[in-house]
N, C-alpha and C positions, 0 to 999 in steps of 0.2 A: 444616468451616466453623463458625467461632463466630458462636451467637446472640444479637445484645444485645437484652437484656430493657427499659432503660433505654425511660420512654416518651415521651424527645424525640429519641430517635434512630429516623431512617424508614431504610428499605433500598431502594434504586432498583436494578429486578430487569431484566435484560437482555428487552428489548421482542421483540414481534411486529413484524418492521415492514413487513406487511403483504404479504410474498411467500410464505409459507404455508412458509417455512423455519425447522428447527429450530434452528439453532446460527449465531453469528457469531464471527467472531475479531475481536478488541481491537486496533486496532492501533496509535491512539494514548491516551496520557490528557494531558488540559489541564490537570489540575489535583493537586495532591498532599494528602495527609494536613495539617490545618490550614488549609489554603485557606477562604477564604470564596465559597460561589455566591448568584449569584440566580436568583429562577425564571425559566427557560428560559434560562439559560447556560448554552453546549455545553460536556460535562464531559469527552469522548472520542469517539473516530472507531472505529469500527467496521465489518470489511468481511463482507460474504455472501458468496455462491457468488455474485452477479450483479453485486454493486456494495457500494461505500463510501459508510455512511452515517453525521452526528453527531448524535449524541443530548444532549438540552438535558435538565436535571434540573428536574424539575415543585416543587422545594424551595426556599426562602432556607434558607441557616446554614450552619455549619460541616463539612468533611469531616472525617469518621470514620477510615475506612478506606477501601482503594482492595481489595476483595478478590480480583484477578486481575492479574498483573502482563501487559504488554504482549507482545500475541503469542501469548497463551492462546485458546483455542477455547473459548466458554461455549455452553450450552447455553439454551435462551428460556426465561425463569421463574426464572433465578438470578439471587441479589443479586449485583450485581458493586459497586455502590458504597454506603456507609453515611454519612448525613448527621446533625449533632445538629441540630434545628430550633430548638434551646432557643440555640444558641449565634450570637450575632452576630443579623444581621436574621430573625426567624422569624417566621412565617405570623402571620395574625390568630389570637385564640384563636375554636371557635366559639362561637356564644349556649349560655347556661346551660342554656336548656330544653332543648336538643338534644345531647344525648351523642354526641363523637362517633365512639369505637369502633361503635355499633350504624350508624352513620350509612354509616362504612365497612364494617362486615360487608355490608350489604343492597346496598352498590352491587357487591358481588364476587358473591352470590346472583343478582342480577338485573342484567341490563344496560337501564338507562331507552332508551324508544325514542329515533329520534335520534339517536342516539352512533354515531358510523361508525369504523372501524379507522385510525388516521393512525398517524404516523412513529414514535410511542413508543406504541404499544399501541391503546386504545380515550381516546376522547374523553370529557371531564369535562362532569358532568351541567350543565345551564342554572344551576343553583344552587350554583354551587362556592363553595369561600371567599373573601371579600374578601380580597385584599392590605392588607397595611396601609400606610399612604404614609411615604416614604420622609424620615430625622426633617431639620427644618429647612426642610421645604417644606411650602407649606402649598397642599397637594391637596385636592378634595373628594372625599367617598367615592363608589368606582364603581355607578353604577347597573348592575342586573345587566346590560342590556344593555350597555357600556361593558364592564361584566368577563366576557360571555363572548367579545366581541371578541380582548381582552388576552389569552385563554386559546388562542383561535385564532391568533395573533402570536404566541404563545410555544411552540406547537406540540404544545398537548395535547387540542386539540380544535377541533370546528366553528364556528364565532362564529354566536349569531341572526342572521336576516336583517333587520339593521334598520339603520337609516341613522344613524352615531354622530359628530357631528362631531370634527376633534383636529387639534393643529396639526402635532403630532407624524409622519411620514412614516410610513406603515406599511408594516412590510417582519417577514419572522421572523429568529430571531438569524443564522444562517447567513447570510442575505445581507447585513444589517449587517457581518457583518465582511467578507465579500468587497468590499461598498463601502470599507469601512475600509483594507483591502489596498491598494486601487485608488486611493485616493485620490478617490474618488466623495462628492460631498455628495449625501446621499439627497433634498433638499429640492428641487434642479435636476433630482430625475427621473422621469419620464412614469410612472404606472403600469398595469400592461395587465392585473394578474394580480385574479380574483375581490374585489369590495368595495375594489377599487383598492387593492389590495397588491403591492408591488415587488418583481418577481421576479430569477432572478439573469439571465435576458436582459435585462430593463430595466436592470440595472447595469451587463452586457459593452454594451448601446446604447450608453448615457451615455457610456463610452469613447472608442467608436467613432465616437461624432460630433464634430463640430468644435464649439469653443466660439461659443456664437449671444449675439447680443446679449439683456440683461436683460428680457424683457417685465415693464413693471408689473401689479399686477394689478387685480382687477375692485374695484368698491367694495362692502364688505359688504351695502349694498342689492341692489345689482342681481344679476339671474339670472347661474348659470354661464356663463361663455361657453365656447363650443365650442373644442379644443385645436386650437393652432394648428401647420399642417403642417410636420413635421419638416424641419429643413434636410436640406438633401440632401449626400450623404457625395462622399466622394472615393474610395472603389472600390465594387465593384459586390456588394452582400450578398447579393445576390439568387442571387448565384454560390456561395456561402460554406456550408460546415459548420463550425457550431459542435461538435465532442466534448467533454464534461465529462471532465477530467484527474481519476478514482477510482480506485480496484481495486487490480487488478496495474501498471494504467501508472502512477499517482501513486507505488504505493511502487517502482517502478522508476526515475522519473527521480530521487526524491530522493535514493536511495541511487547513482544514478551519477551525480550533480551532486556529494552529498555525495564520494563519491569520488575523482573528475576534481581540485578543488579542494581534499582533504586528502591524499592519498600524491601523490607528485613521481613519477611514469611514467616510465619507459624500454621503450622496445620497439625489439628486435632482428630481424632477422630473417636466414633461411638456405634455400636451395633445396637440395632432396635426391632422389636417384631412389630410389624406392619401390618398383622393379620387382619386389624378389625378396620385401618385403610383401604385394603386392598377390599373388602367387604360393602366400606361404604361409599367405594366407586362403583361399585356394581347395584349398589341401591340408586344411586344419582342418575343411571344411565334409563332407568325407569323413569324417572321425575321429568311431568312435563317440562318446565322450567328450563329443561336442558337439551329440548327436543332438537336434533338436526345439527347438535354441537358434538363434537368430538371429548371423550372422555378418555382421561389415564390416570394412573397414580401422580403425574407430573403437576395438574392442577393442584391437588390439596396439599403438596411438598411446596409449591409456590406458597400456597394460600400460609402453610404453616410457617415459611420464612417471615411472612410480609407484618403476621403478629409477634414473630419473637422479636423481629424490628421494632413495634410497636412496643413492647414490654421494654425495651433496651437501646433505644432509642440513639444512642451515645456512637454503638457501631456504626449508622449511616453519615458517613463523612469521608472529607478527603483531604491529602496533605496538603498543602498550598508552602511548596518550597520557596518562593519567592519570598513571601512574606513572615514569612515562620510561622502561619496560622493552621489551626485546624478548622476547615469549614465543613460546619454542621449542616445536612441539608433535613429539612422539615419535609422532605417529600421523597416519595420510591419510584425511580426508573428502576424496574426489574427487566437485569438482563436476562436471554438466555441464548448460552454456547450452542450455535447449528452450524453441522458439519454442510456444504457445498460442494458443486465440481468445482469450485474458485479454489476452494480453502475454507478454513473455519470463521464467521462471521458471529459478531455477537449485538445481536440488533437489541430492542429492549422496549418495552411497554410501558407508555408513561404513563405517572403518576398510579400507578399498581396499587397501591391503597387505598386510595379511591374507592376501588372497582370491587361489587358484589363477586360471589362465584361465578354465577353465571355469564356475567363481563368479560371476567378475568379467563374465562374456557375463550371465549369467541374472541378475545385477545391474544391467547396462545397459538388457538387454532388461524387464526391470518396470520401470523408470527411465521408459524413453522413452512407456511403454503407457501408463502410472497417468500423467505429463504430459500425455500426447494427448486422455485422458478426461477430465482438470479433477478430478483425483481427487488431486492431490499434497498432502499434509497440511503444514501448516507448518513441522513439526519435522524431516521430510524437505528443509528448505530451509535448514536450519537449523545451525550447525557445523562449516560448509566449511572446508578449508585452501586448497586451491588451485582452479581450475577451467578445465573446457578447451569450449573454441568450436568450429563446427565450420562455418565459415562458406563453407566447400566444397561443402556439400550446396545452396545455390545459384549454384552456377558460380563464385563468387568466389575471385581469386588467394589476396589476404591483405586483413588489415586492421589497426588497432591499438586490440587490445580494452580494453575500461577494466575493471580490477580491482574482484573482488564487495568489497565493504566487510567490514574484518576480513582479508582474502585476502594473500599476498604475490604471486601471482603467478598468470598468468592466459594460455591457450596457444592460440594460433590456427590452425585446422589449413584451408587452402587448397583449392580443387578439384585433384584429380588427375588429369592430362590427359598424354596422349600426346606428345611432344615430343620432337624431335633431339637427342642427346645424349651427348659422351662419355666410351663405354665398351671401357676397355680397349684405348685409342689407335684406335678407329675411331669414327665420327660413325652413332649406331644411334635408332634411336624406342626412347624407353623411358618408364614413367610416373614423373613426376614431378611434386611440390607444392611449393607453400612454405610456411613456417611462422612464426610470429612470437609470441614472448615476451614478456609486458610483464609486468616487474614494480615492486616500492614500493621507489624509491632511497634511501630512509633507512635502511632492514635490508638488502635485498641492493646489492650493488654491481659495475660491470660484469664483475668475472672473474667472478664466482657467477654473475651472470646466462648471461654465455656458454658458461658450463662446463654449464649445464642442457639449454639450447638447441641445443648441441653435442651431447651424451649423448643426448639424442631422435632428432636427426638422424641420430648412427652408427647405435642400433637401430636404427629404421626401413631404413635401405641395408644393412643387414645384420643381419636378425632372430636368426639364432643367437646375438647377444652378448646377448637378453634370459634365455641358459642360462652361456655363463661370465663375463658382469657380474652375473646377479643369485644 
């Protein structure tokens, strides 16, 4: 990592944010190289092991550098983003008689009391710097109470406890733009949250309630009047859980909305007996070779995808919008869909082709464990080709899975359940699933798709063709 020396350039160093964790992953940025911020505009979205949080940059000017590209894991105390101060709207300068390197040495020395841990680190001393008002308006300068207020609104600290008037709605950046999302004018909305700041309830309320006729208001003479009783809603909230949409479920619906909405889907699907599968997993479990591995039907459904790949080689690929290409890959990330307390996470085993049986079990098997514990690292989630579901481990027939983004093709494997069936010109109980294919109809198309779908299905009814098909 390069150092700028330059002394209008600050470096905004990935926070504490106050769960006593070391490291977050990046997972969006708002903004790029040249951008202009102000202080406390969210500059990126960052997630922990617990939650999704965005961090507001404590700077006016220009970006620098973006030093960690999205999806990266930082460590707390690295610069992830470089601002020029000197460029576009930059801070006040401080007064002459106060230097102010020594100013900031002594607040990293000591922490002044008062200062409590908030959402980007530790809080800015009662005496920070004036902003300077913004040109063409003719503001008056902040009294400090007034600007450690602003400082609490923008999310770098505690505001004095002091009573500031403004006409202004006070809310911090993040729920402006949720009101802004929402179509919410902040001025119409009640506020419940500490020194009457709008939190993001008070904004899903505002929503939620019907539009109420305009109250006028009181005459600058006369006392507050007491707020008057909310109208009453038309269902029952009292019933209701609000969940904040972060973490794993945020980047999970976006990437399967973005998906649903950018490949064009087709899913097939085919009923198969599994009888002599299910058979020759209970001979394997006997077979040294596999001793102290975990066995399922889920190995030899992998193993049977990873040759119909091989026979048909054409489905492993991906759209490449940008350039109108179809990129072919020569090699298998095999993902596979595990459910979390996070959310659904789809990590993936590289180069799966490769890999013997034996491999490919002790691959699954750390797969499923390291997802169980919340232990899956990003890059394990990361460079999938295809991915297989396994939506049978709760009773389910079938389903029609929606493709990881990037993916062509995505496999859904049914419960396997005993059922009448025949064989061999007699009507016998034998085990049988169903399975279902979706893949992206602009690269594959239905003979490709069926010819995949098909090729799984003969494995599976007859495991020996995974020795003279592969």
């Amino acid at each position: 990592m390069t150092t700028m020396t330059e002394a209008s350039v600050r470096e905004f160093k990935m926070p504490d944010v106050g769960e006593g964790l070391t490291e977050a992953e990046i997972l969006k940025w708002y903004v790029q190289p040249g951008d202009t911020v102000t202080d406390g505009q969210v500059v990126c979205e960052v997630e922990t092991a617990k939650a999704a949080v965005e961090l507001p940059i404590p700077y006016d000017g220009v970006v620098r550098e973006l030093r960690f590209p999205e999806g990266t894991t930082v460590d707390v105390g690295t610069a992830i983003i470089a601002v020029d101060v000197a460029g576009g709207a930059a801070p006040a300068a401080a007064p002459a008689d106060v230097p102010e390197a020594p100013a900031q040495a002594a607040e990293e020395e000591t922490e002044p009391q008062g200062r409590q841990p908030v959402l980007v680190g530790y809080g800015v001393a009662q005496t920070s710097t004036k902003r300077r008002p913004r040109k063409g308006a003719d503001v008056p300068r902040q009294e400090p109470a007034a600007q450690a207020l602003q400082s609490e609104l923008n999310g770098h600290g505690p505001a004095a406890a002091v009573e500031v008037a403004a006409t202004r709605p006070l809310a911090k950046p993040p729920v402006r733009k949720l009101a802004k999302d929402l179509g919410v004018d902040l001025a119409t909305v009640s506020p419940t949250g500490p020194d009457g700041i709008i939190t993001r309830e008070d904004v899903h309320a505002a929503v939620a309630a019907p539009a109420a006729e305009p109250v006028p208001q009181a005459a600058p003479a006369a006392p507050a009047a007491a707020p008057a009783p909310a109208a009453p809603v038309t269902f029952d909230t009292g019933r209701e859980t609000r969940i904040p949409v972060k973490g794993v479920r945020k980047a999970t619906a976006a990437a399967m909305v973005g998906s649903a909405f950018t490949a064009p889907h087709v899913t097939e699907f085919v009923t198969v007996d599994v009888t002599r599968t299910m058979k020759l997993v209970e001979e394997l479990k006997a077979d040294k070779e596999f001793a102290g591995l975990r066995l399922n039907p889920l190995l030899l459904i992998s193993k049977a995808l990873l040759v119909a790949i091989k026979r048909n080689p054409d489905v492993n690929a991906s759209w490449d919008e940008a350039n109108q290409e179809i990129v072919q890959k020569h090699y298998v990330n095999l993902g596979i869909a595990a459910a979390t307390p996070r959310g659904l996470i789809v990590p993936n085993i590289k180069d799966a082709h490769a890999r013997t049986l034996p491999q490919l079990a002790e691959a699954l098997g750390e797969l499923v464990s390291t997802a169980r514990e919340g232990k899956t690292t990003p890059a394990a989630m990361q460079g999938g080709t295809v991915t297989i579901t396994n939506v049978g481990v709760f009773g389910v027939d079938t389903g029609t899975p929606i493709l990881n983004p990037g993916e062509s093709a995505i496999l859904a494997v049914g419960a396997i359940k005993l059922q009448p069936w025949v064989h061999k010109g007699k009507v016998k109980p034998r085990q049988v699933t169903t399975l279902a294919l979706s893949f992206d109809h602009r690269l594959v198309d239905g003979e490709l798709g069926s010819k995949v779908l098909a090729d799984v299905a003969a494995i599976l009814e007859q495991p020996k063709r995974l020795i003279t098909w592969a």
